[in-house]
N, C-alpha and C positions, 0 to 999 in steps of 0.2 A: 533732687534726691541725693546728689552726690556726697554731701554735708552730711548726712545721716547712714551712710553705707561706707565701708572701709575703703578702700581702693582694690579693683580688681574682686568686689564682692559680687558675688550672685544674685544680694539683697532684692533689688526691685522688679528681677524677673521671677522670682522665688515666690514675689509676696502677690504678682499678678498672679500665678499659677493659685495660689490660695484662694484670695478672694475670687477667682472665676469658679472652684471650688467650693466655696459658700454658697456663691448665687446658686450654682446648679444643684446643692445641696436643697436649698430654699424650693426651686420650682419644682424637682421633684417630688418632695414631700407634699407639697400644695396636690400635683396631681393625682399623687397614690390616694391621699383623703377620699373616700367616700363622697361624690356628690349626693346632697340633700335637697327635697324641692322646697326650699327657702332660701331667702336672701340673705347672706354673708356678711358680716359690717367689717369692714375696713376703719384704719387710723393713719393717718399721716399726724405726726407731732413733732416741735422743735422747741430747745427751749436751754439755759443757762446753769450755771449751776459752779458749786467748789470743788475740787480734787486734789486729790494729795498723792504724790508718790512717797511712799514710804520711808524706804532706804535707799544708797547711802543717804543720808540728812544730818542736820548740827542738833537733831534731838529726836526722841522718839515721838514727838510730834509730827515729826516730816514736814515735808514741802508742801506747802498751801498753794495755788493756784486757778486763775477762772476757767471757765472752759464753758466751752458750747456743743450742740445735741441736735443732732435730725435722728429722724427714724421714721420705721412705718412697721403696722403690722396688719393681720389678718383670722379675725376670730374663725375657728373648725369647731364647729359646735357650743355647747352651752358654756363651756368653761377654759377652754383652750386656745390660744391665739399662738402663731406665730410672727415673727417679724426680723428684720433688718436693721440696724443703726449704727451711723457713723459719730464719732466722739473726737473733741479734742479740746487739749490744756496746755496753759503756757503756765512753767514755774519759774521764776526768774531768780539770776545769780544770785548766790546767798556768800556771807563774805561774815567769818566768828574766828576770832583770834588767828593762826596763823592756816587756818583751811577754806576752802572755796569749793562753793560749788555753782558750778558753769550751770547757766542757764536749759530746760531743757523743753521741749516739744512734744507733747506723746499722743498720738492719735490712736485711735480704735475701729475697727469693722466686727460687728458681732453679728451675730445670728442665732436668735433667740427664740426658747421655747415659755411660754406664759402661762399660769395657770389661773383664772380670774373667778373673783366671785363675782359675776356681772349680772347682778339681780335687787341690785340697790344702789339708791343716790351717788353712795361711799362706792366704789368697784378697786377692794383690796388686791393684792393680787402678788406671788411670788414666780421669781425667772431663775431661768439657767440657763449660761449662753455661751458658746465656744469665739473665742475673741484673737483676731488678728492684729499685732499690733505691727502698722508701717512704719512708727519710731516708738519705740517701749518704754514703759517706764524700768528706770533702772533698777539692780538689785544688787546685793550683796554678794552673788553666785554670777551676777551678770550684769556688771558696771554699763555697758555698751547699750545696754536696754534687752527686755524678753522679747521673743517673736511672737508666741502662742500663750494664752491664757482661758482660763477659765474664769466667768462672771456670775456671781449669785445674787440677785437681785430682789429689795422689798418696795412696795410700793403700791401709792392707791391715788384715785380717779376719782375727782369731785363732778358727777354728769350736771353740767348749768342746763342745758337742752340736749337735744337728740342729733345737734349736730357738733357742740361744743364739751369739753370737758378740759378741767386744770385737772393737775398732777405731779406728786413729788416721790421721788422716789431715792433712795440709797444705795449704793454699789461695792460689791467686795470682790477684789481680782485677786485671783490666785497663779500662780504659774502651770504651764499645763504639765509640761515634766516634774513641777515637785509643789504638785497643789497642797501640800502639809506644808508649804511657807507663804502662809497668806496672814494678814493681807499684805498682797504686792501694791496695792493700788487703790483707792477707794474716791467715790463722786458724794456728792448729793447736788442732785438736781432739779429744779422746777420747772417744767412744760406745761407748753398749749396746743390741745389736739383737735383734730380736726376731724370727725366721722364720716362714712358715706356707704352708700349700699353698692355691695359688688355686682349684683343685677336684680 
């Protein structure tokens, strides 16, 4: 981690104290929910995809790079799910007349709230999710990369069966201190998910 954190930074004790802060975020709200006498469907899904960090870049195209996706969520009722997922992209060195830009890394932990139409084939669905970045994408306000983002998310869920579903979905990060400079960040992604009954 030391690559990714200044010297003498607080960085990776900061970002544990966070993410143990998400998770306990997560199970809490799991338990405040209302129990219902039905069975809950769960998603475990992973899956590939493109991402761009925006700025600095050699164009307003930004930085293209691959990146890979785990997650998981947890449907509360007929239309609500929430979930967890981890993200990450590699943008590599870019090199236009006499500027450079060094290769970069940007990971993600979000923790996200879901709102689904899950009553058809199709299962459309739009997110909002507060997103911890343990190396950021960079920005114009903050060369070094963001810590904290906000992510709004579109997306929809082809059901093959009752225990399979494909999915693509698109991503717009925002900064959480100045989310009127978006987007900081954006994916699209394709996943393969996996369903199962919570009891």
């Amino acid at each position: 981690m030391s690559m990714f954190w200044p010297p003498n930074s607080q960085g990776p004790r900061s970002l544990r104290r966070v993410v143990s802060l998400l998770f306990a975020s997560f199970i809490t709200f799991f338990m405040l929910v209302p129990v219902q006498a039905q069975a809950w469907e769960g998603q475990v899904w992973t899956g590939v995809g493109l991402s761009n960090t925006v700025a600095p870049a050699p164009s307003a195209l930004g930085r293209w790079g691959p990146s890979l996706h785990l997650g998981a969520n947890l449907q509360l009722g007929d239309f609500w799910k929430v979930g967890l997922d981890l993200g990450g992209s590699f943008h590599p060195t870019l090199e236009e007349e006499d500027e450079r830009w060094e290769s970069l890394l940007v990971t993600s932990v979000a923790l996200e709230a879901r709102y689904a139409l899950d009553v058809f084939t199709y299962v459309p669905y739009l997110g909002l999710a507060g997103v911890v970045y343990p190396t950021g994408p960079s920005s114009e306000r903050a060369p070094g990369g963001e810590a904290l983002g906000l992510r709004a998310s579109l997306g929809a869920d082809y059901r093959q069966s009752r225990d399979r579903s494909l999915g693509l979905a698109f991503d717009l990060h925002a900064p959480l201190s100045a989310p009127q400079n978006f987007p900081l960040y954006v994916s699209a992604r394709l996943y393969l998910a996996w369903h199962f009954r919570t009891f």
